[in-house]
C-alpha positions in Angstrom: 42.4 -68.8 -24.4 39.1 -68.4 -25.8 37.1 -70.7 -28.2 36.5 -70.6 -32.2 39.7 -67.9 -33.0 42.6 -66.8 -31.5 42.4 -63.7 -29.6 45.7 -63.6 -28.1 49.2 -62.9 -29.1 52.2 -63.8 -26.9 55.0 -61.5 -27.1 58.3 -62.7 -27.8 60.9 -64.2 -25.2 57.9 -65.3 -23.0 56.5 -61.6 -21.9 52.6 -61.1 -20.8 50.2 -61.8 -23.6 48.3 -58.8 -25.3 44.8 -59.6 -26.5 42.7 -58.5 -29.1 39.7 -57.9 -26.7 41.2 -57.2 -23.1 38.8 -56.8 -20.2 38.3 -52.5 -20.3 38.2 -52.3 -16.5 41.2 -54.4 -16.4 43.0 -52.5 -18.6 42.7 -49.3 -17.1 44.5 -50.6 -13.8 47.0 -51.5 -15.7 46.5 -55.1 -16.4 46.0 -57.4 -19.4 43.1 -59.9 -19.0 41.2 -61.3 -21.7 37.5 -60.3 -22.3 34.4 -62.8 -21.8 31.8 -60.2 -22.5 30.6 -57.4 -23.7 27.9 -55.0 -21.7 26.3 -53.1 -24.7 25.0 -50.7 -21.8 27.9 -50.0 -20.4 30.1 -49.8 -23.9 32.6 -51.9 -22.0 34.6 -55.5 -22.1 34.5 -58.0 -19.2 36.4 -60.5 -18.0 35.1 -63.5 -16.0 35.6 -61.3 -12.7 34.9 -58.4 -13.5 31.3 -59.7 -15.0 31.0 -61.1 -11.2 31.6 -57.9 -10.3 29.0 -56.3 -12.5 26.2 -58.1 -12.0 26.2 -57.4 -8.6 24.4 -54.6 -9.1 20.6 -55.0 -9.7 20.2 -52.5 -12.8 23.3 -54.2 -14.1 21.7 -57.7 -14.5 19.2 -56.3 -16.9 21.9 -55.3 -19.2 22.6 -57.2 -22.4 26.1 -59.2 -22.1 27.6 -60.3 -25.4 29.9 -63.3 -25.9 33.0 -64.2 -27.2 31.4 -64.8 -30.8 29.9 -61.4 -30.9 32.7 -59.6 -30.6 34.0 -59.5 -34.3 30.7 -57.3 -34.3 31.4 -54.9 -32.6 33.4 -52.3 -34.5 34.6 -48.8 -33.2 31.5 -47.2 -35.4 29.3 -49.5 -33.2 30.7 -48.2 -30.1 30.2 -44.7 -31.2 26.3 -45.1 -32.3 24.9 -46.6 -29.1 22.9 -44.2 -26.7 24.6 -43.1 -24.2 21.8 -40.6 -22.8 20.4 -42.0 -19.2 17.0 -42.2 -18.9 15.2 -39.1 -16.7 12.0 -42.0 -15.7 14.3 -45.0 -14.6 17.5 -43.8 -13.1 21.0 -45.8 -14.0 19.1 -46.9 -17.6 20.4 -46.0 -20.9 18.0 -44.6 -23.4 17.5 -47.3 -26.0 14.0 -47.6 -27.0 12.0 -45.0 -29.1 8.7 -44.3 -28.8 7.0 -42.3 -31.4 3.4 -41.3 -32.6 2.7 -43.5 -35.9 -0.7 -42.8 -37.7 -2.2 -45.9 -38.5 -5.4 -47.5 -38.4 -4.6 -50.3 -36.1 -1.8 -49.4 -34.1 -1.6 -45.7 -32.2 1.9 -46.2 -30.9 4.8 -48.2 -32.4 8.8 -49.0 -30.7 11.7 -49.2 -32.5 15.1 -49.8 -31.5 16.7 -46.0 -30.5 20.3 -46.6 -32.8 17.4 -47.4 -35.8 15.2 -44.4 -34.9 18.7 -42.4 -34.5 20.2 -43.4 -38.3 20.4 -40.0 -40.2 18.8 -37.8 -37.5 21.6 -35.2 -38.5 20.1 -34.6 -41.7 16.8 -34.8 -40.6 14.1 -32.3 -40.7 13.5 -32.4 -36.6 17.2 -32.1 -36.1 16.6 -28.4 -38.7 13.8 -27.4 -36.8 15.2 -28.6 -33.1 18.2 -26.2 -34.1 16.1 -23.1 -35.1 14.0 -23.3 -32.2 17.0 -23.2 -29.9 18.4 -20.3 -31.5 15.1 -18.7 -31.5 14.6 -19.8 -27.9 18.3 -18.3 -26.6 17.2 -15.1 -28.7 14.2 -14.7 -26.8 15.8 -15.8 -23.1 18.4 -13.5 -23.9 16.3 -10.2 -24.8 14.0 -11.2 -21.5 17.0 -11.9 -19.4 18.0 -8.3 -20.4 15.4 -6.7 -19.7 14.9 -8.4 -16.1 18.1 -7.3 -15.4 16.8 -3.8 -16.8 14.1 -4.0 -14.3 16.4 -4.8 -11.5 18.3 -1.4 -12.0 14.3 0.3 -12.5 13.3 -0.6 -9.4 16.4 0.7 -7.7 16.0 3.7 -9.4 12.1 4.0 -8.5 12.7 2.7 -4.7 15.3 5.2 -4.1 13.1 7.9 -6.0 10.2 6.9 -3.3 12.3 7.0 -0.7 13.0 10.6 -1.7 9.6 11.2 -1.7 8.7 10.0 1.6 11.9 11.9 2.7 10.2 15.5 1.2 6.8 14.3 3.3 8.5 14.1 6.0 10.4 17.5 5.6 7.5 19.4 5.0 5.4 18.1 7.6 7.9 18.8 10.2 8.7 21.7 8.6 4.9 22.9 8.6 4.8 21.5 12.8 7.9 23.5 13.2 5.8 26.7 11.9 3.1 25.3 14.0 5.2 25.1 17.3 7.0 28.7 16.4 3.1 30.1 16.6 2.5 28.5 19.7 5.7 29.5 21.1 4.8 33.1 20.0 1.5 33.3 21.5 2.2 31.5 24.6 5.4 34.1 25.0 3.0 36.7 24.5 0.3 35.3 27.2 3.0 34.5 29.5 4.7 38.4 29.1 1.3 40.3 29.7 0.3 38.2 32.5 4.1 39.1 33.5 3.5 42.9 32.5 0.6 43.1 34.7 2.0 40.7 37.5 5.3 43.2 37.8 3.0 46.5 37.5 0.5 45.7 40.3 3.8 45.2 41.8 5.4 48.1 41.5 2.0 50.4 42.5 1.9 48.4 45.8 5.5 49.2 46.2 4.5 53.0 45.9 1.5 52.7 48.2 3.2 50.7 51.0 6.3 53.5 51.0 4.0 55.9 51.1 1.6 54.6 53.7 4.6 54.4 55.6 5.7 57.8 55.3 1.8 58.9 56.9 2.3 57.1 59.5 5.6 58.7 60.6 4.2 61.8 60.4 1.3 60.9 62.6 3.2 59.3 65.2 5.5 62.1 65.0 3.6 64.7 65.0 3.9 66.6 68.3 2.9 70.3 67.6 0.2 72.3 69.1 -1.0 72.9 65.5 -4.4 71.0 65.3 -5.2 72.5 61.9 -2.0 70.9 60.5 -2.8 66.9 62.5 -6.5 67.9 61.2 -5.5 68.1 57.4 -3.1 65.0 57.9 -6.0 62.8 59.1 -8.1 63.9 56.0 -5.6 63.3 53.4 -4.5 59.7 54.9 -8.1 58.8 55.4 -8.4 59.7 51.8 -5.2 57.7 51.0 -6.7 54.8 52.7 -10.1 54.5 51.3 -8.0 55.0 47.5 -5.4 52.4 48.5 -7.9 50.2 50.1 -9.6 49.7 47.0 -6.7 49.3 44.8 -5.0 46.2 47.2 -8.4 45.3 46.6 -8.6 45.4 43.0 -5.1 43.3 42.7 -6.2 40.7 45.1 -9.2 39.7 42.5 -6.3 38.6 40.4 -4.1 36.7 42.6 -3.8 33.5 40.9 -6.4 34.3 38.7 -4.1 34.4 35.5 -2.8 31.3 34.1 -1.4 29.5 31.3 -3.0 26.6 29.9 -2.7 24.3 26.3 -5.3 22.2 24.5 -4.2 19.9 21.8 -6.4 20.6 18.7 -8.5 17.7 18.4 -8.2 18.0 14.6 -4.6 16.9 14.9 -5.0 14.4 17.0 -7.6 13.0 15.1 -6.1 13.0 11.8 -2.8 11.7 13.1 -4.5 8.4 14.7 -6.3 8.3 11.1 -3.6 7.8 9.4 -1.5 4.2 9.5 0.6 4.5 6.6 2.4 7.8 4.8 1.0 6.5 1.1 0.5 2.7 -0.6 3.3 1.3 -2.6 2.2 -0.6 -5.7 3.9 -2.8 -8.5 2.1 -0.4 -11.2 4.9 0.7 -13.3 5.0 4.3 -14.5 4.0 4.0 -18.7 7.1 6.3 -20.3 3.6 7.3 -22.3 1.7 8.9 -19.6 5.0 10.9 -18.7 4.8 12.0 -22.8 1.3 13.6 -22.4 2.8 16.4 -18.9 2.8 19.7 -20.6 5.8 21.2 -22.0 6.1 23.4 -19.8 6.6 22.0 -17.0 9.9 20.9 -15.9 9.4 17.2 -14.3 12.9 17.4 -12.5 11.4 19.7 -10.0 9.7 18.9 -7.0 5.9 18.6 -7.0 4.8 21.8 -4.7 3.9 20.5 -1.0 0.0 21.2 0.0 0.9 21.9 3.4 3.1 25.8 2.6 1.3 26.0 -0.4 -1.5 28.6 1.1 -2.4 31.6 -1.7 -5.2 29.5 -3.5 -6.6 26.2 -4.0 -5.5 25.6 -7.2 -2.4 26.0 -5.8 -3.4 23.7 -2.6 -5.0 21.2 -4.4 -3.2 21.3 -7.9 -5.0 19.5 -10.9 -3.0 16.5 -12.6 -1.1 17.7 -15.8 -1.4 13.9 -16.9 -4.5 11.4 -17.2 -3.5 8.1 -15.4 -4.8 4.9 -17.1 -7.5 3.1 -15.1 -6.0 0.0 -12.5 -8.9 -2.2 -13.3 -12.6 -3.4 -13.3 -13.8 -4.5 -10.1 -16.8 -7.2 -10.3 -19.0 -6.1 -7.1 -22.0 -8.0 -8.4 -23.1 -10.4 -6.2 -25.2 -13.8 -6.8 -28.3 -12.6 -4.9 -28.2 -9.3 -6.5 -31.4 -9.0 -9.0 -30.8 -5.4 -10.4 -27.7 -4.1 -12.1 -25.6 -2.3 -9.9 -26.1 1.2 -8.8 -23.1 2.6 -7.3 -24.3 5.8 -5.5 -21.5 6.1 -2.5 -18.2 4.9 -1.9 -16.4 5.6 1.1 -12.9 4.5 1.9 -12.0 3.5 5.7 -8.7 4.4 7.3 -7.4 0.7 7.3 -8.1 0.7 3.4 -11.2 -1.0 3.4 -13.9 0.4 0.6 -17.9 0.3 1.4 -20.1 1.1 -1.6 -23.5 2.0 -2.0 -25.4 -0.2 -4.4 -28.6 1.8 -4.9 -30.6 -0.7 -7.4 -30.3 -3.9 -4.7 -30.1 -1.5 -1.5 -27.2 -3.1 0.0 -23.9 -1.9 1.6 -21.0 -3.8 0.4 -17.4 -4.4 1.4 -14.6 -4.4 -0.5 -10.7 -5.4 0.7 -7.7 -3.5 -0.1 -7.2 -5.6 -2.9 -10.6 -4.9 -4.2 -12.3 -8.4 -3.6 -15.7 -8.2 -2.4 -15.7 -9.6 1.2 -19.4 -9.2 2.3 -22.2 -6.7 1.9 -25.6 -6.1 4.0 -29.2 -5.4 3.0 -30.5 -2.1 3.5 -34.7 -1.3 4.3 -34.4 0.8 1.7 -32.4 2.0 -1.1 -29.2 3.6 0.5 -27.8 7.4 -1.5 -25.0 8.1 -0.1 -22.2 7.0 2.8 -19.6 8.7 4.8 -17.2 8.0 8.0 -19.0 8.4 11.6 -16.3 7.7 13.7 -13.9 4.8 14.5 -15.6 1.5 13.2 -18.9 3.1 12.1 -19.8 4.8 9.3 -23.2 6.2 8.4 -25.4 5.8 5.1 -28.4 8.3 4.2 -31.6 6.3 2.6 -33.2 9.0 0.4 -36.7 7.5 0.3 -37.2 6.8 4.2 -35.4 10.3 4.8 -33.5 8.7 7.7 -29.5 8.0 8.3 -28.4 4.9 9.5 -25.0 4.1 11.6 -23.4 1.0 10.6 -20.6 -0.9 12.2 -17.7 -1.7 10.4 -16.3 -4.7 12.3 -15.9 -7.9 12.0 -19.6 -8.4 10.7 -21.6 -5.3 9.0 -24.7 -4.1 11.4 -27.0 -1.6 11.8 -26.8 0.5 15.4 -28.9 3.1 15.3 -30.7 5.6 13.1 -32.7 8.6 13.3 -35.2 10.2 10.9 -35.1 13.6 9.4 -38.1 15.7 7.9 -37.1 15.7 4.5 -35.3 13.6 1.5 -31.9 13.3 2.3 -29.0 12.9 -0.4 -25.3 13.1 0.0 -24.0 13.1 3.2 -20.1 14.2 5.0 -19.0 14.0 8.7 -17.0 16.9 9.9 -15.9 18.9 13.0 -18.6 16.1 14.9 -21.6 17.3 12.8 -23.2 15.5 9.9 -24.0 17.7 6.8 -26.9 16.1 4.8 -28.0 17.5 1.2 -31.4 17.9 1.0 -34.4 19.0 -1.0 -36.9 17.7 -3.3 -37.7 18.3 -7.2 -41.2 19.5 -6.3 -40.2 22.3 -3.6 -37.5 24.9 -3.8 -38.0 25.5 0.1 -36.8 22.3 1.1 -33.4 22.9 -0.9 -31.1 23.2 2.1 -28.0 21.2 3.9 -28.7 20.5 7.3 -26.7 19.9 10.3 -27.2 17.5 12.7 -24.3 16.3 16.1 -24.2 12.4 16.6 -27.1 12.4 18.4 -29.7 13.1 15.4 -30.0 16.3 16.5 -31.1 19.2 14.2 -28.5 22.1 15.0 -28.9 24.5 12.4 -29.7 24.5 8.4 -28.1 26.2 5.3 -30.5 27.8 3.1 -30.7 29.8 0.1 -29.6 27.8 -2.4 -29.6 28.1 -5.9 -30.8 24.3 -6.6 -30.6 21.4 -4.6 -27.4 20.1 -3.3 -26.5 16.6 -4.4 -23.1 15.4 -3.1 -20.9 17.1 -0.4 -17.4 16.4 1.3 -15.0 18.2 3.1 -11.2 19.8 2.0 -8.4 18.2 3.7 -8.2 21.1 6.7 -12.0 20.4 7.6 -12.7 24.0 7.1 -14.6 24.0 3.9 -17.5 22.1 2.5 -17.4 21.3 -1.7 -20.7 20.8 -2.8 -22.4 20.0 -6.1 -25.7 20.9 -7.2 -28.7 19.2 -9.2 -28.3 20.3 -12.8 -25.9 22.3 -12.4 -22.1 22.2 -13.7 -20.5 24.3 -11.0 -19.0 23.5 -7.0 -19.7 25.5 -4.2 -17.0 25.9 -1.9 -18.4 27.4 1.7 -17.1 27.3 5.3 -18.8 25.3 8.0 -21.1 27.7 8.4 -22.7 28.3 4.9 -20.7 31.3 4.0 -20.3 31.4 0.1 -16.5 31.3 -0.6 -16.0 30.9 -4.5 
């Protein structure tokens, strides 16, 4: 029994005693053993054992054990108001300090016990607050969550509408090839047939010649009559037949494997298709539901955008305007550190891989941009660059107005100059097509020098196009590579001509 009270009672006829503080542990295995302490951690009575038991465990020996005379203190609302929150810092620990800010001269932080800190923190202010911000902060997780979940369904919408698009690319290209392979098919049927034509009717008049030769020469080596006259005339008219049918065998033989059917790939195909590495770019730029507001009325968005490639009576049909003005993606900083002018952007020229070189005029240099738009490196000109435009695979060429010369630069791992060659007169915008480089150029000071000339890889002047209104400024070439578009100094219009320099609209 324990000391200073009785905390026992014995049940009558001699039955197992039930005490006022039985062990807890004890008690739940179904036996009645009378308490020794208290763990105010653990919110638990002990016996002498299971105390043993308890302290065998090194965060238990730090908790605080009451005795036998402290239990008249602790009452049921005691149990209740201890912490019971673990600590996130020191595993297995129950929160029971509290440390707040206190404003005071001498003391910047102050602990207090966490049941005193806790005493009417129902009522409290922070408790108010704590509970609005909750509700404010479910609101707000619950109108994001929505809309994320919106999003989900978006971008299955917009992924399947992509892959519809992609699916109409493909159509029409293969649709436009299969025109393409019907026209081949139709002239190489016609080739092969009049090749045939001929083949069968050079067969048919040797046919006729050889039965007929024939036929003289039975009557010769028949011919047994008196009748000179009659082998006289015979002789003349096959003598005649020969020298006619001579000449004929001859004419056919000149053609004897003569004809023949042959295909050459258009290089313009073959090019473009080894160009090309991806159908389009996929990007995480939502479509604004107010761009979409400002597509004229009339035009019904549910149908499909008309394809470039069947789309033949006119370019603003080939090459339709947009009926919406898309919002820019960004400003791209292409300043660099050594750069003493503000930037000049003359040129800008995009590579297959996706790769952007610009022109920067004011600190003649040649920079490179990524497909993200991060300058990677750039490379100093000899003087200031105009314009740029692709020369091939890994090697694009730049014009320098001033020094009226063209550079070729490589595009590899490091931008360098290869080669150049010089031209007789200023040279401004500048486009690579069908192998030949078309150069605007022309000066202020003399309309004779307004012209776009042609020059092959080599540097080589091969013809000029003259008789223009102004001077050209900037030229480039429509998507078949059979028309130049070219604007012109002070003047609002574009010229659209053929390779050649013939005025088309």
């Amino acid at each position: 029994m324990a000391a200073g009270g009785s905390f026992s009672r014995t049940m009558e006829f001699g039955h197992e005693p039930i005490y006022d503080f039985p062990c807890s542990l004890c008690e739940e295995e179904g036996k009645q053993m009378e308490a020794a302490r208290y763990c105010e951690e653990c919110f638990v009575f002990l016996c002498d054992s299971c105390v043993k038991n308890h302290n065998k465990f090194p965060l238990h020996r730090r908790h605080q054990l009451l005795d036998q005379s402290q239990f008249t203190a602790v009452t049921q609302s005691n149990l209740v108001s201890f912490p019971t929150k673990r600590c996130l810092k020191h595993p297995g620990e129950i929160v029971n300090i509290y440390c707040g800010d206190m404003i005071s001269s001498a003391v910047a932080r102050a602990r207090f016990s966490g049941t005193d800190a806790a005493k009417g923190i129902k009522k409290s202010k922070e408790y108010q607050n704590i509970t609005q911000e909750i509700h404010a902060l479910l609101n707000d997780a619950g109108s994001v969550l929505a809309n994320r979940r919106a999003d989900i369904s978006r971008i299955e919408t917009e992924k399947q509408n992509v892959k519809h698009i992609i699916a109409d690319l493909k159509r029409n290209v293969n649709a436009h090839f299969d025109d393409l392979e019907q026209k081949c098919l139709q002239e190489l049927n016609n080739k092969a047939d009049n090749i045939v034509s001929g083949c069968k009717q050079d067969a048919k008049d040797l046919t006729v010649m050889k039965s007929k030769a024939e036929d003289i020469r039975k009557e010769l080596d028949l011919f047994k009559g008196d009748n000179e006259c009659d082998l006289f005339a015979q002789v003349k008219m096959g003598k005649q037949f020969i020298s006619n049918a001579k000449q004929k065998v001859l004419n056919i033989s000149t053609t004897v494997q003569k004809n023949g059917i042959n295909f050459r790939i258009n290089p313009k195909i073959e090019r473009l298709i080894c160009s090309v590495e991806l159908l389009g770019t996929i990007t995480d730029i939502p479509m604004d539901a107010r761009q979409l507001s400002t597509v004229d009325k009339d035009t019904d968005v549910s149908q499909p955008r008309p394809s470039r490639i069947h789309s033949q009576t006119s370019l603003e049909n080939r090459y339709p305007l947009p009926k919406y003005k898309t919002p820019p993606y960004g400003q791209v900083v292409v300043k660099e550190k050594t750069d003493s002018n503000v930037c000049d952007i003359t040129g800008i020229c995009q590579l297959p891989d996706g790769i952007i070189l610009i022109v920067d005029c004011n600190n003649t240099k040649l920079k490179r941009l990524d497909d993200t738009y991060k300058l990677v490196d750039s490379l100093r000109l000899t003087n200031n660059p105009d314009s740029i435009c692709n020369a091939g695979p890994n090697e694009v060429a730049v014009s320098l107005f001033e020094a009226k010369e063209v550079q070729y630069i490589s595009v590899k791992a490091e931008l360098t100059v290869t080669k150049s060659f010089r031209k007789g007169n200023y040279c401004r915008g500048m486009v690579y097509a069908d192998d030949k480089f078309y150069v605007c150029c022309g000066s202020t000071r003399d309309s004779s020098s307004w012209c776009i000339e042609v020059y092959d890889k080599a540097g080589q002047l091969q013809f000029s196009i003259r008789e223009l209104l102004s001077i050209p400024l900037c030229i480039t070439v429509t998507e078949d590579g059979q028309h130049l578009l070219v604007t012109s100094w002070r003047s609002d219009d574009v010229s659209l001509m053929d390779l050649t320099g013939n005025a088309v609209n």
